[in-house]
C-alpha positions as CSV (number, residue, x, y, z in Angstrom):
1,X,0.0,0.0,0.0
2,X,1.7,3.1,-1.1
3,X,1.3,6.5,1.3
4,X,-1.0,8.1,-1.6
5,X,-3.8,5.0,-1.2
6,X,-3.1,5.4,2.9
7,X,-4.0,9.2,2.6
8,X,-6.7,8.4,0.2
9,X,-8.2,5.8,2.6
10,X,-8.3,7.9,6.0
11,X,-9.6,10.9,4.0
12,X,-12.5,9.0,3.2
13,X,-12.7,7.3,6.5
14,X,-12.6,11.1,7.6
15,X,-15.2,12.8,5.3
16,X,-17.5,9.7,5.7
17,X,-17.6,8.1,9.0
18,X,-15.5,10.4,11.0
19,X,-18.5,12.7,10.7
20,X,-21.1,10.3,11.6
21,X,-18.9,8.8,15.0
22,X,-18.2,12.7,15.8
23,X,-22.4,13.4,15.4
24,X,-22.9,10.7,18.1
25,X,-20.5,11.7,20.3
26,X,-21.9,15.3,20.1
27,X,-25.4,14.3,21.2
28,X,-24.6,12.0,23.8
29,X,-22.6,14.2,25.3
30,X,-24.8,16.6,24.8
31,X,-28.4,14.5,26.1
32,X,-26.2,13.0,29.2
33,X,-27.4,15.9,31.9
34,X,-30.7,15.2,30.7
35,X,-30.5,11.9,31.9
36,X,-33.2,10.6,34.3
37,X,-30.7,10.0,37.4
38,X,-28.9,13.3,36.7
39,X,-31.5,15.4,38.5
40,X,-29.3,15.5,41.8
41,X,-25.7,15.5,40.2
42,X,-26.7,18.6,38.2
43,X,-28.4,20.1,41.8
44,X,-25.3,19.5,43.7
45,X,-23.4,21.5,40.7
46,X,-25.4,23.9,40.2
47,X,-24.9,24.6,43.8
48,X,-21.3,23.8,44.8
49,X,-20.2,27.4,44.6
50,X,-22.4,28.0,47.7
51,X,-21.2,25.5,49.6
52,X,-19.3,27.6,52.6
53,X,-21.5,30.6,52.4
54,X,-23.2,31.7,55.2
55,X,-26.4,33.5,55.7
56,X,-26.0,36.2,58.1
């Protein structure tokens, strides 16, 4: 296999399927705080910066 069919074969590895593995990463990544047990996680987040504050 010469380095022009190499280049030639990950370009279109790339262009075609690189695309559709990078879509799926995007929109789990993207739906995973939206998950049903996520509800506290993203509370306790959300949150955190108030931790050691005190009302006085």
């Amino acid at each position: 296999m010469s380095t022009h069919s190499t280049y030639d074969l990950l370009r279109h590895l790339a262009d075609s399927w690189g695309l559709v593995v990078m879509t799926v990463i995007f929109l789990g990544l993207s739906a995973w705080p939206f998950r049903p047990g996520a509800r506290p996680l993203n509370h306790e987040a959300a949150t955190s910066i108030f931790k050691d504050e005190t009302d006085v």
